[in-house]
C-alpha angles and dihedrals in degrees: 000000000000093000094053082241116128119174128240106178131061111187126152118211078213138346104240114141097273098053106047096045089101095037091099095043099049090041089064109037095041098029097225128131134229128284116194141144115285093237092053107079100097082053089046095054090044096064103089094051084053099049080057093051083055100046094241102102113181137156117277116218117274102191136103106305116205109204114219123227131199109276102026125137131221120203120229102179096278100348127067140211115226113213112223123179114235105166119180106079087058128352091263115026126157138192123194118215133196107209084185099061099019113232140112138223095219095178101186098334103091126006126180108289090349146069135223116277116253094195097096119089111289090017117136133195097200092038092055094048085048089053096041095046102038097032106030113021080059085064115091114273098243087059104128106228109211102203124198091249123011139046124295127281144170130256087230090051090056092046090057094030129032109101089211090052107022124111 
């Protein structure tokens, strides 16, 4: 890459459509397998159904697939990912968190000013504000939250903020 940076991961925070469509890709030019929550594999399968409904029909990985539980860590040389389930979004989602460096990979769990949508199969409302509130909102407040579209944002932004959360 231009950069020097190759990767040598490849995790998803969940497996909905638009977030499984490089899997593949990245699997075989990089040889690395797939990372996801342990409660995300029907999502995960359903994918490329969905991708037909859509019009956008690809290739779903076919590799070795390792499931995530809470409280996993990832290595990253000296540093480490903590895995932390936050269903709602999707049955099995997963955010990793880096305590260290505080921040969060939110994937579709909490955006800035918004929150992830619970209207696609296995979403769930009540589930999602469980995950935001008692996962995410115990986390300190300056912790940059990464969210899977969007820009950045902070944990205590969305607390004061978020007109889904706020109050």
């Amino acid at each position: 890459m231009a950069q020097g940076l190759h990767p040598n991961l490849l995790l998803n925070t969940h497996c909905h459509l638009d977030h499984v469509f490089g899997n593949k890709w990245v699997a075989e030019h990089y040889g690395l397998e797939l990372q996801m929550g342990e409660y995300e594999l029907k999502t995960f399968q359903f994918a490329p159904e969905s991708g037909m409904r859509w019009s956008m029909p690809f290739e779903n990985y076919a590799g070795i697939i390792k499931f995530l539980k809470e409280g996993d860590l990832i290595q990253l040389g000296g540093d480490s990912l903590e895995v932390i389930f936050t269903p709602g979004h999707s049955p099995g989602h997963v955010v990793f968190y880096s305590r260290k460096d505080g921040f969060v990979i939110g994937g579709d769990v909490l955006f800035k000013l918004g929150v992830g949508r619970t209207d696609l199969p296995g979403g769930d409302t009540g589930l999602l504000m469980r995950s935001i509130i008692e996962k995410l909102f115990t986390m300190p407040d300056e912790t940059l939250v990464f969210p899977g579209h969007g820009e950045p944002t902070t944990i205590g932004y969305e607390k004061n903020y978020n007109p889904f959360l706020a109050g």
